[in-house]
PyMOL Python script that loads the backbone (N, CA, C, O; Angstrom):
from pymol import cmd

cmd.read_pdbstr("""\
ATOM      1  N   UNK A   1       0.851  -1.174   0.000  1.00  0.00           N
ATOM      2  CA  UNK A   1       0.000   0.000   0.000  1.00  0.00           C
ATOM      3  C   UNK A   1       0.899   1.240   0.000  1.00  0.00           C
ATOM      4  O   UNK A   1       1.925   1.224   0.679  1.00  0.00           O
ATOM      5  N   UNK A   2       0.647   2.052  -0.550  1.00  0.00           N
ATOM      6  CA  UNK A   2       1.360   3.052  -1.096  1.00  0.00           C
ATOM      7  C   UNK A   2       0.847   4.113   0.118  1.00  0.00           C
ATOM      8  O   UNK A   2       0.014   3.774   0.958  1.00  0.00           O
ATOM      9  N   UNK A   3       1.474   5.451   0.077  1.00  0.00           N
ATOM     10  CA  UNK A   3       0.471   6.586   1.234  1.00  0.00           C
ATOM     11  C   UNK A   3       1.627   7.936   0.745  1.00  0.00           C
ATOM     12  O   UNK A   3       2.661   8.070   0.092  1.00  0.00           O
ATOM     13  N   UNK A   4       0.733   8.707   1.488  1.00  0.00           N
ATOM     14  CA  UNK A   4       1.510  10.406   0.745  1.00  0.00           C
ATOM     15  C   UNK A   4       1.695  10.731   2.016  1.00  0.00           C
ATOM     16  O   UNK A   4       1.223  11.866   1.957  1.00  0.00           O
ATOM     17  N   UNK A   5       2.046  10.595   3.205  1.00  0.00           N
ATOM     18  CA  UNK A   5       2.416  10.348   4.653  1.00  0.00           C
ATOM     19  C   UNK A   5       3.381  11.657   4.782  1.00  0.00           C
ATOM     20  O   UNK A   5       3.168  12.744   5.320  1.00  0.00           O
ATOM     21  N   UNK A   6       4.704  11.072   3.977  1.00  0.00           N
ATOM     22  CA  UNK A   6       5.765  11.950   3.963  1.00  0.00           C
ATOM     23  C   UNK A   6       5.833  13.056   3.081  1.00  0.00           C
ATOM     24  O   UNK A   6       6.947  13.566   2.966  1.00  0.00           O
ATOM     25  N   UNK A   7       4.904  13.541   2.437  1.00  0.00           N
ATOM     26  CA  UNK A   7       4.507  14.665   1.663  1.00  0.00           C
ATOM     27  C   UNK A   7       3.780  15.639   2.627  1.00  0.00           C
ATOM     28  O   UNK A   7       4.026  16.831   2.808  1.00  0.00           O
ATOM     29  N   UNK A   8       2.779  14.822   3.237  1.00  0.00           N
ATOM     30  CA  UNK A   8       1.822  15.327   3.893  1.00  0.00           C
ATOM     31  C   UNK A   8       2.601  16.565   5.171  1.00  0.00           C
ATOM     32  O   UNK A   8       2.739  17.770   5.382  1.00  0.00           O
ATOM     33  N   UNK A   9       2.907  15.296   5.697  1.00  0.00           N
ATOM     34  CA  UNK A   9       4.489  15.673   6.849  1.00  0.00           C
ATOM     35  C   UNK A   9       5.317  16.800   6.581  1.00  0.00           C
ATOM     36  O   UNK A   9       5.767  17.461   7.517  1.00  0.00           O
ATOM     37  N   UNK A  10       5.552  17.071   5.442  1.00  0.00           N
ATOM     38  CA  UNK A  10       6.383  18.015   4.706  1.00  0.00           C
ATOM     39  C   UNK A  10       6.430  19.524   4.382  1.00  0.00           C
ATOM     40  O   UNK A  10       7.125  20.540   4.361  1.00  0.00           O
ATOM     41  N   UNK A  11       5.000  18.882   4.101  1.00  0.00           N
ATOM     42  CA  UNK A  11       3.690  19.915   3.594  1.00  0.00           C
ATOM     43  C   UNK A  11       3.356  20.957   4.858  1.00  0.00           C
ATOM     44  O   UNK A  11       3.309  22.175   4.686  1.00  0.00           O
ATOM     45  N   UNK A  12       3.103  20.237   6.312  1.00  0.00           N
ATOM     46  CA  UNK A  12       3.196  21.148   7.516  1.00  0.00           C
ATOM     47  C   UNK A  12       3.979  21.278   8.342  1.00  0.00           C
ATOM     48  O   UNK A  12       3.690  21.789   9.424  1.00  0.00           O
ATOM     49  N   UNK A  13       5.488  20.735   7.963  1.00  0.00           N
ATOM     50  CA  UNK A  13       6.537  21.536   8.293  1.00  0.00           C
ATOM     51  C   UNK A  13       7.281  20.786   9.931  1.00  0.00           C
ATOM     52  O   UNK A  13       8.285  21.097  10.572  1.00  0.00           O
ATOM     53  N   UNK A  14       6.359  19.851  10.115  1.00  0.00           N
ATOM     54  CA  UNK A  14       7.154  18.674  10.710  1.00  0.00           C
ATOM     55  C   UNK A  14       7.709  17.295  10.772  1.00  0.00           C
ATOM     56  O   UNK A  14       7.213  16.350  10.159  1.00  0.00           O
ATOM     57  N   UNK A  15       8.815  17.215  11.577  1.00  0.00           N
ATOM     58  CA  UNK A  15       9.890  16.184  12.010  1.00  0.00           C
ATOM     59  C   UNK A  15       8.731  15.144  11.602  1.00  0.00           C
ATOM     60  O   UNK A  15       7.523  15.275  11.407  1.00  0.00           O
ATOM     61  N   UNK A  16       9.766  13.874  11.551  1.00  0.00           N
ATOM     62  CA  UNK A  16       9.206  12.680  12.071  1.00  0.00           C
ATOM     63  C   UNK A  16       8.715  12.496  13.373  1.00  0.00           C
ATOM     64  O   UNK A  16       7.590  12.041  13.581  1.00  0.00           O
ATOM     65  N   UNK A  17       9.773  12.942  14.577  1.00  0.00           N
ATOM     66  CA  UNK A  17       9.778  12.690  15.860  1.00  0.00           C
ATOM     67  C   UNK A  17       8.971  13.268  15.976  1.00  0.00           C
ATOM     68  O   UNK A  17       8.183  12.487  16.511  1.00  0.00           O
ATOM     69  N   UNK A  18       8.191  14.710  15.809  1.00  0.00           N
ATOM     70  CA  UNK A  18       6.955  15.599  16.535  1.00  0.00           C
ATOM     71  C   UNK A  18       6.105  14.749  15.640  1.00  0.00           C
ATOM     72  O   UNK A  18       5.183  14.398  16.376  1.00  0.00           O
ATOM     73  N   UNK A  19       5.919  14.246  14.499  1.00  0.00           N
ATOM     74  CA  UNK A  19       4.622  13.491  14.273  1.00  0.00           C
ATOM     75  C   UNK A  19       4.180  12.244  15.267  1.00  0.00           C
ATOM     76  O   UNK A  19       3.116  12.160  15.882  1.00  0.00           O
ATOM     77  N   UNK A  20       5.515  11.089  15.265  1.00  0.00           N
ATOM     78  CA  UNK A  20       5.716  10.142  16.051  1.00  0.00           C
ATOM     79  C   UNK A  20       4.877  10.539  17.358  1.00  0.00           C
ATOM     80  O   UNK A  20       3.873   9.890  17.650  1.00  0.00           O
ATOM     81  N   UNK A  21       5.294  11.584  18.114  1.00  0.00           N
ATOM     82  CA  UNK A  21       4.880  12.048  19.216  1.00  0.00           C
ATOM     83  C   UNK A  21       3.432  12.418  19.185  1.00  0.00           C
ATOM     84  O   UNK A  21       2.839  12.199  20.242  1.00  0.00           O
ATOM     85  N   UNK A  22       2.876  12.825  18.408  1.00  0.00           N
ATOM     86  CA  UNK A  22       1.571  13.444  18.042  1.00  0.00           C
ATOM     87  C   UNK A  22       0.574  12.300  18.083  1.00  0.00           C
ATOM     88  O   UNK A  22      -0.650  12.341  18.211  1.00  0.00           O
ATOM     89  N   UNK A  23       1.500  11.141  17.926  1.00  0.00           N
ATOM     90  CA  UNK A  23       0.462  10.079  17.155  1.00  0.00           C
ATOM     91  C   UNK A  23       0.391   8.711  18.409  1.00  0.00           C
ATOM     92  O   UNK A  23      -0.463   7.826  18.466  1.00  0.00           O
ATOM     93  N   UNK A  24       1.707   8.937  19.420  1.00  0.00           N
ATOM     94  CA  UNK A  24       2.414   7.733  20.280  1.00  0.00           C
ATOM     95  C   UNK A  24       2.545   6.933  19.546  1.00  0.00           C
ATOM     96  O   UNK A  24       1.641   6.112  19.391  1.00  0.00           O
ATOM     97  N   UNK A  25       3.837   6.858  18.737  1.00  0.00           N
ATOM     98  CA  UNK A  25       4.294   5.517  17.921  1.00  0.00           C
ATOM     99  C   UNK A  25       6.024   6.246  18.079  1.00  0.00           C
ATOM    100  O   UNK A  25       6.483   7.244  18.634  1.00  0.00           O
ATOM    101  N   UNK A  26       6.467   5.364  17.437  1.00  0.00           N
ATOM    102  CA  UNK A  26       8.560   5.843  17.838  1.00  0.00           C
ATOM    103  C   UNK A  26       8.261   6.721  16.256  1.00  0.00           C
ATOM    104  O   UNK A  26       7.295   6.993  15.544  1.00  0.00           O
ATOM    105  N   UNK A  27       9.777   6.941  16.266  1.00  0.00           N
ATOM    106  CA  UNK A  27      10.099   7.918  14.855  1.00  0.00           C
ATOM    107  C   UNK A  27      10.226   6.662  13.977  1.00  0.00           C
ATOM    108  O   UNK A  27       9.753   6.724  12.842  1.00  0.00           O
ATOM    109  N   UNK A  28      10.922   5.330  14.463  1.00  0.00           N
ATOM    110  CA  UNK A  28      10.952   4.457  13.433  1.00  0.00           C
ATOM    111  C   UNK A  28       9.639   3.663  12.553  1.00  0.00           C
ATOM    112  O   UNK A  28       9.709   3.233  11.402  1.00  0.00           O
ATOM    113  N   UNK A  29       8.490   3.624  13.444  1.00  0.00           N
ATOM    114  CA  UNK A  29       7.240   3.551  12.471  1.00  0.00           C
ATOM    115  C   UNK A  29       6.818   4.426  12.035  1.00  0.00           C
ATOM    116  O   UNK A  29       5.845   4.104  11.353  1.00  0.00           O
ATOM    117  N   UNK A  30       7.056   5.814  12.022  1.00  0.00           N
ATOM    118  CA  UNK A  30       6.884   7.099  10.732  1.00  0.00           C
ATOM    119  C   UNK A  30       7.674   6.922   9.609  1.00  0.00           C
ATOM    120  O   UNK A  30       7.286   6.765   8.452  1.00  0.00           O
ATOM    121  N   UNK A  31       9.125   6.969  10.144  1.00  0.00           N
ATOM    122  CA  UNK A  31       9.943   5.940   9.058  1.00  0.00           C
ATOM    123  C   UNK A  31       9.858   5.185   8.221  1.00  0.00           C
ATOM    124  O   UNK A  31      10.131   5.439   7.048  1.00  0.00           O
ATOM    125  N   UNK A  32       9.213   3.415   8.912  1.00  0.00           N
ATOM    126  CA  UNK A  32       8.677   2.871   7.945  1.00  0.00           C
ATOM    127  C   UNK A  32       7.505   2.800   7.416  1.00  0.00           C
ATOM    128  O   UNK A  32       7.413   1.989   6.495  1.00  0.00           O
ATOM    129  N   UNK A  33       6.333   3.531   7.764  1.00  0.00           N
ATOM    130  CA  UNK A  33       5.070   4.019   7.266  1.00  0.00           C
ATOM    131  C   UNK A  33       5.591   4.970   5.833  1.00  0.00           C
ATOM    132  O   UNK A  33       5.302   4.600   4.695  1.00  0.00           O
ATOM    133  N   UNK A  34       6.261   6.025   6.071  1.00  0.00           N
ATOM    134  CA  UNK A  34       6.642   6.614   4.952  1.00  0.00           C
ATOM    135  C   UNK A  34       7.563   5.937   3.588  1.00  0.00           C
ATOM    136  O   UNK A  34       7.511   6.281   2.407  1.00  0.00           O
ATOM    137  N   UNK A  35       8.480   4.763   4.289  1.00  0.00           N
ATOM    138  CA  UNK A  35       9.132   3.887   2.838  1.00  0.00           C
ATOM    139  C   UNK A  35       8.319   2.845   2.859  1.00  0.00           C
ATOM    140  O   UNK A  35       9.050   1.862   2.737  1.00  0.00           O
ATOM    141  N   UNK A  36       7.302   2.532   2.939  1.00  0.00           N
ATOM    142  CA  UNK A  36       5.988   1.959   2.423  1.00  0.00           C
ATOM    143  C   UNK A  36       6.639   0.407   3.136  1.00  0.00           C
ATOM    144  O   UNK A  36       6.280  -0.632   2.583  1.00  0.00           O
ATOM    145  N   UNK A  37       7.482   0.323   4.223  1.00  0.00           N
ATOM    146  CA  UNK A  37       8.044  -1.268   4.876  1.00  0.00           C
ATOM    147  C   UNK A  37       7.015  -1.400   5.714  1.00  0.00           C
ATOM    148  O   UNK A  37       7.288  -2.138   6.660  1.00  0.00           O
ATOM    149  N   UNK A  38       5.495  -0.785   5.728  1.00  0.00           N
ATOM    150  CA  UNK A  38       4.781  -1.144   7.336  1.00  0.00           C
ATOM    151  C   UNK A  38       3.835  -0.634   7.175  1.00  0.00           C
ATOM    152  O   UNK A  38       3.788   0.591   7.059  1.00  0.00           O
ATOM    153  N   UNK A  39       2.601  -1.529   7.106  1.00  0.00           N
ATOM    154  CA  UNK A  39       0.990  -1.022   6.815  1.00  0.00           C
ATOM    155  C   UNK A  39       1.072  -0.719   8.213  1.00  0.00           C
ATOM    156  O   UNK A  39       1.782  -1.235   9.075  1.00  0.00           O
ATOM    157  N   UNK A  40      -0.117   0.583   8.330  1.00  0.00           N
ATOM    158  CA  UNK A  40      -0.384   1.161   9.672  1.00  0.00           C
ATOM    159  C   UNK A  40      -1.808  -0.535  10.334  1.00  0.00           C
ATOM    160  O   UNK A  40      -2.412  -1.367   9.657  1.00  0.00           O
ATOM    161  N   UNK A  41      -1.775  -0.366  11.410  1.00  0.00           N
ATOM    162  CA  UNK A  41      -3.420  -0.805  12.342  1.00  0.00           C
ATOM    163  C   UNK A  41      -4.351   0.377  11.975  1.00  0.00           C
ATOM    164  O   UNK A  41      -4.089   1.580  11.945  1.00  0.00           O
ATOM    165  N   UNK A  42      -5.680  -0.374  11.665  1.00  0.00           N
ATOM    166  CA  UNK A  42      -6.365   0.876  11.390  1.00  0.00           C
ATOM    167  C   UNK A  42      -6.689   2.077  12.603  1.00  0.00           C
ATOM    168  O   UNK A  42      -6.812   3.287  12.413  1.00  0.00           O
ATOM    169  N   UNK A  43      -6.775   1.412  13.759  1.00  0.00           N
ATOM    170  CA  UNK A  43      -6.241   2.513  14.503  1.00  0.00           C
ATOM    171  C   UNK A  43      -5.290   3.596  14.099  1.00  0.00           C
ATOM    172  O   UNK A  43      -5.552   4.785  13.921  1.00  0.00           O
ATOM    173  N   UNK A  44      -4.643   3.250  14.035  1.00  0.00           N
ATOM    174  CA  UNK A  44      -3.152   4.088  13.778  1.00  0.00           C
ATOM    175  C   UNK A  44      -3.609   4.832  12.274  1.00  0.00           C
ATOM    176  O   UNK A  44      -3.350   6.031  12.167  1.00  0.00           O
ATOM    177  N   UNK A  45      -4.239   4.177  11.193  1.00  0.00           N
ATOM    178  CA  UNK A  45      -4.866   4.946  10.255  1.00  0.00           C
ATOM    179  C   UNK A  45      -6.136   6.068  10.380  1.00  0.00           C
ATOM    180  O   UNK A  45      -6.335   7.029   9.638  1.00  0.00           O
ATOM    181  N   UNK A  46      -6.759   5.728  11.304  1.00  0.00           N
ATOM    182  CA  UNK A  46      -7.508   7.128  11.544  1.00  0.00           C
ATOM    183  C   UNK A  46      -6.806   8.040  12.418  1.00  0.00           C
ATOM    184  O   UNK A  46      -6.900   9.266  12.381  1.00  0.00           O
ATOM    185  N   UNK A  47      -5.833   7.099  13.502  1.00  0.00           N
ATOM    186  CA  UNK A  47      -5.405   9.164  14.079  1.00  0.00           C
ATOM    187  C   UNK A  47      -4.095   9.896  13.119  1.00  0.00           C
ATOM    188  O   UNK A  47      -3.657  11.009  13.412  1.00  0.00           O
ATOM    189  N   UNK A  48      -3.597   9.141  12.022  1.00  0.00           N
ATOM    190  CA  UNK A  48      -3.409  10.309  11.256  1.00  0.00           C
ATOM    191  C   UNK A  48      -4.550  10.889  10.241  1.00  0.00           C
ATOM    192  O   UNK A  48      -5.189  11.940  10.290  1.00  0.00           O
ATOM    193  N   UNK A  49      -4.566  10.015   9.480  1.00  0.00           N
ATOM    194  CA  UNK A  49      -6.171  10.752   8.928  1.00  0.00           C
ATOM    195  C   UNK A  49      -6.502  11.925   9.979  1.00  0.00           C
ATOM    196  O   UNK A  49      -6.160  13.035   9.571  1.00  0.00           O
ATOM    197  N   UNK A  50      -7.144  11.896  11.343  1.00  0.00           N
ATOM    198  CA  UNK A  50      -7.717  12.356  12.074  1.00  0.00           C
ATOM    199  C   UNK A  50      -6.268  13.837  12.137  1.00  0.00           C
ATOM    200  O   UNK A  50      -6.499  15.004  11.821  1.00  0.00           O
ATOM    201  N   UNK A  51      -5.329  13.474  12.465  1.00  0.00           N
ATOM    202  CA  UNK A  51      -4.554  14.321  12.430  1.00  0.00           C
ATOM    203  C   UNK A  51      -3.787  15.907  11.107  1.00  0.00           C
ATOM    204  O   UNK A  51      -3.385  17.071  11.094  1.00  0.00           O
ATOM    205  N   UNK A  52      -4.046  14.755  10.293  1.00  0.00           N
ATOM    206  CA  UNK A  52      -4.138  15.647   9.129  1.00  0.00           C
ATOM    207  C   UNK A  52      -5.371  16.476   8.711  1.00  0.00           C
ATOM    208  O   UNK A  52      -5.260  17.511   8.053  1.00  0.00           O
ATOM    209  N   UNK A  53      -6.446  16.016   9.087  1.00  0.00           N
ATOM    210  CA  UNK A  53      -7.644  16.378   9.015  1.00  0.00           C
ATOM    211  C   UNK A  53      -8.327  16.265   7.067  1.00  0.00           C
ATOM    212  O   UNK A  53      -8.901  17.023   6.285  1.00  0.00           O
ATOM    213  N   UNK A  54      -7.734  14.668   7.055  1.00  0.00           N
ATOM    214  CA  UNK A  54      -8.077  14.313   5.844  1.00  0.00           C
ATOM    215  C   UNK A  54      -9.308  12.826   6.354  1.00  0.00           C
ATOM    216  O   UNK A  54      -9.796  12.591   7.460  1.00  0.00           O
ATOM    217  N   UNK A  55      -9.451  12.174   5.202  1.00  0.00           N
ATOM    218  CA  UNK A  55     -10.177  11.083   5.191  1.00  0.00           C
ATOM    219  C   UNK A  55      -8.636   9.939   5.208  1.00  0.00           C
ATOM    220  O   UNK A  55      -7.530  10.451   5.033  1.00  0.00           O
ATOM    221  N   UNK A  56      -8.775   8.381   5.439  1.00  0.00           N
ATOM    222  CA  UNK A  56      -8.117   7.892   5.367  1.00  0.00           C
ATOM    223  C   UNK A  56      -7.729   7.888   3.797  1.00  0.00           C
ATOM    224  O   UNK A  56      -6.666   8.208   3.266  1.00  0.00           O
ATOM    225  N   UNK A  57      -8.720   7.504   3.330  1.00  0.00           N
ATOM    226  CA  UNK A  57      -8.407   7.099   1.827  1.00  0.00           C
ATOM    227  C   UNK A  57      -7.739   8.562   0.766  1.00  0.00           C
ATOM    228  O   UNK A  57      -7.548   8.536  -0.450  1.00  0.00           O
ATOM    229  N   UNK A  58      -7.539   9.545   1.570  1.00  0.00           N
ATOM    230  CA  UNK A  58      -6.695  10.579   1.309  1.00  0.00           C
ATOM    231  C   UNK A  58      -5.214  10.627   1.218  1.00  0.00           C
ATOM    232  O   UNK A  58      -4.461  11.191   0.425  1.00  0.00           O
ATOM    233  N   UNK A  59      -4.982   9.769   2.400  1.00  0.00           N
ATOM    234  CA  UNK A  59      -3.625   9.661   2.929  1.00  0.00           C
ATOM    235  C   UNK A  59      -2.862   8.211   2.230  1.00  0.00           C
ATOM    236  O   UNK A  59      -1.714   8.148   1.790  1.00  0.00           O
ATOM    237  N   UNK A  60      -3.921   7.066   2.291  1.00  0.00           N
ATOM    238  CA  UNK A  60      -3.408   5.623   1.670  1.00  0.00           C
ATOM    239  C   UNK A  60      -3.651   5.028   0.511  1.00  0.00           C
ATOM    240  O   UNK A  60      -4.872   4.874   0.472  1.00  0.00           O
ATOM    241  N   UNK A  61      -3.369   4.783  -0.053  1.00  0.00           N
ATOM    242  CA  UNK A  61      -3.488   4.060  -1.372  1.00  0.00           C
ATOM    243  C   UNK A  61      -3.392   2.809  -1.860  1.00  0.00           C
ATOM    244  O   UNK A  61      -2.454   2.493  -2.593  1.00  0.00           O
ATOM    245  N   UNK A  62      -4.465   1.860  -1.465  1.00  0.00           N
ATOM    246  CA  UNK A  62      -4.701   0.770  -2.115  1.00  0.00           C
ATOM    247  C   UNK A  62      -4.906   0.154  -3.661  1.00  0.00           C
ATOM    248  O   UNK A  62      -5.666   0.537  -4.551  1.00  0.00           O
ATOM    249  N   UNK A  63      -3.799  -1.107  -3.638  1.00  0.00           N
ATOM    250  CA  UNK A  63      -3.772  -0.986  -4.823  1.00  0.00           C
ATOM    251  C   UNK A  63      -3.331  -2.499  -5.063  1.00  0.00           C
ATOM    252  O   UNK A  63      -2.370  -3.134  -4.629  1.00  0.00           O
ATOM    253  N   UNK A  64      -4.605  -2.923  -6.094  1.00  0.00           N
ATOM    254  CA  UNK A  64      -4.463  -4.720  -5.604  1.00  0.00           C
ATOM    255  C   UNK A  64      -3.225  -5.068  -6.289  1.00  0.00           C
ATOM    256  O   UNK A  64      -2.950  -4.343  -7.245  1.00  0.00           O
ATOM    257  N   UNK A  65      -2.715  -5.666  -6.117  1.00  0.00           N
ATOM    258  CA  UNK A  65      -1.579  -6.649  -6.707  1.00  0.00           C
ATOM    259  C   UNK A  65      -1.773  -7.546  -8.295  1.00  0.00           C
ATOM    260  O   UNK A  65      -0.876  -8.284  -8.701  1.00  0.00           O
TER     261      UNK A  65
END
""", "prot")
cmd.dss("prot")
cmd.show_as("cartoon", "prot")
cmd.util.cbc("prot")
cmd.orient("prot")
C-alpha cells in the first residue's frame, strides 16, 4: 500500500519525531510508514487521517496486486 504520509508531513513543516509524538508511535514507524516497509493498524490509520484532518483514503493508497 502506497500513502503520501511523507509529503503530507512536509507539507506542515514537521519532524518525524513531533509526528511520532503526536500520534504515540517511535520515529521508526513514521519511518517505515513513509518507505511503504509497514501497513499502519487501522487505529493508527484514523489518528493520522484524524490528524491531518483528511479522510483515510486521502492519505493511503490501495492498490491490488
Amino acid at each position: 500500500m502506497k500513502n503520501r504520509l511523507e509529503e503530507l508531513r512536509k507539507e506542515k513543516g514537521i519532524r518525524q519525531e513531533e509526528l511520532a509524538e503526536a500520534l504515540e508511535v517511535s520515529r521508526q514507524t513514521i519511518g517505515s510508514l513513509e518507505n511503504g516497509r509497514y501497513n499502519p493498524s487501522i487505529m493508527l490509520a484514523f489518528k493520522i487521517a484524524r490528524y491531518f484532518n483528511l479522510k483515510i483514503e486521502d492519505i493511503f493508497i490501495y492498490e491490488e496486486e
